[in-house]
C-alpha positions in Angstrom: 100.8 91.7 122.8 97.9 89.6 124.5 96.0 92.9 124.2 96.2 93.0 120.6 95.6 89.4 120.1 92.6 89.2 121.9 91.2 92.6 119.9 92.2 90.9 116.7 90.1 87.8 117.8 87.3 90.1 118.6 86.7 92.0 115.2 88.1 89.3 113.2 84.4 87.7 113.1 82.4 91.4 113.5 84.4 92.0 110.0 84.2 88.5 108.4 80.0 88.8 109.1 80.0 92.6 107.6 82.0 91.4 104.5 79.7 88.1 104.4 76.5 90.3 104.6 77.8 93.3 101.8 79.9 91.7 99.5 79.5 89.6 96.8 81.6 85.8 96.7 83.8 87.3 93.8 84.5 90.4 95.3 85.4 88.7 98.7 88.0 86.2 96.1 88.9 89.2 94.7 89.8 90.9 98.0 92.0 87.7 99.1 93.3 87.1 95.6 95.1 90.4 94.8 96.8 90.6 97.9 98.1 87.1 97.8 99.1 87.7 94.4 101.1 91.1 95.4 102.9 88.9 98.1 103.7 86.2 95.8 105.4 89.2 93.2 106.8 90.8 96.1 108.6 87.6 97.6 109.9 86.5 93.9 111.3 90.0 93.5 113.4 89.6 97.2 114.3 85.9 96.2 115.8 87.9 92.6 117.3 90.9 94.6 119.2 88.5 97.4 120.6 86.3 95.2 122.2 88.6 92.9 123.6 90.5 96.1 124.8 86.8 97.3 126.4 86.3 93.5 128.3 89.6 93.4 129.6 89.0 97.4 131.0 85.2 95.8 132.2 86.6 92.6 134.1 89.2 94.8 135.7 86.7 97.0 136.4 84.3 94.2 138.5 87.5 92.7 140.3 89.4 95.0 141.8 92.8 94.0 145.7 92.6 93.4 147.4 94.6 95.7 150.4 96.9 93.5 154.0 96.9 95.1 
C-alpha cells in the first residue's frame, strides 16, 4: 500500500503540470466539476435507495404476518 502511495505522490504533480500546460482553466473546472457533480447524483440516489429499504424493513416489523391456526 506504501508502494502505491508513494507512486500516486509521484505522478500526481507530473499530471497536474501536463494538465496545467494543455488545458485550458474551464476545461480543467470542467474536468473537476462533472465528476463531483456525478458523485453528488450518485450519493443522493444511495441516500433514496437505503432509506426506502430501511422504511419497508420497519413497516414489516411494525406488521407482522398473522400466523392461521
Amino acid at each position: 500500500m506504501m508502494g502505491i502511495g508513494r507512486a500516486g505522490a509521484i505522478q500526481s504533480p507530473i499530471v497536474a503540470g501536463y494538465a496545467l500546460s494543455v488545458m485550458t482553466p474551464r476545461a480543467m473546472n470542467l474536468a473537476v466539476i462533472v465528476p463531483l457533480l456525478l458523485a453528488a447524483l450518485v450519493a443522493v440516489a444511495l441516500m433514496r435507495v437505503t432509506r426506502a429499504v430501511e422504511a419497508d424493513a420497519s413497516h414489516a416489523e411494525a406488521h407482522p404476518l398473522a400466523v392461521a391456526e
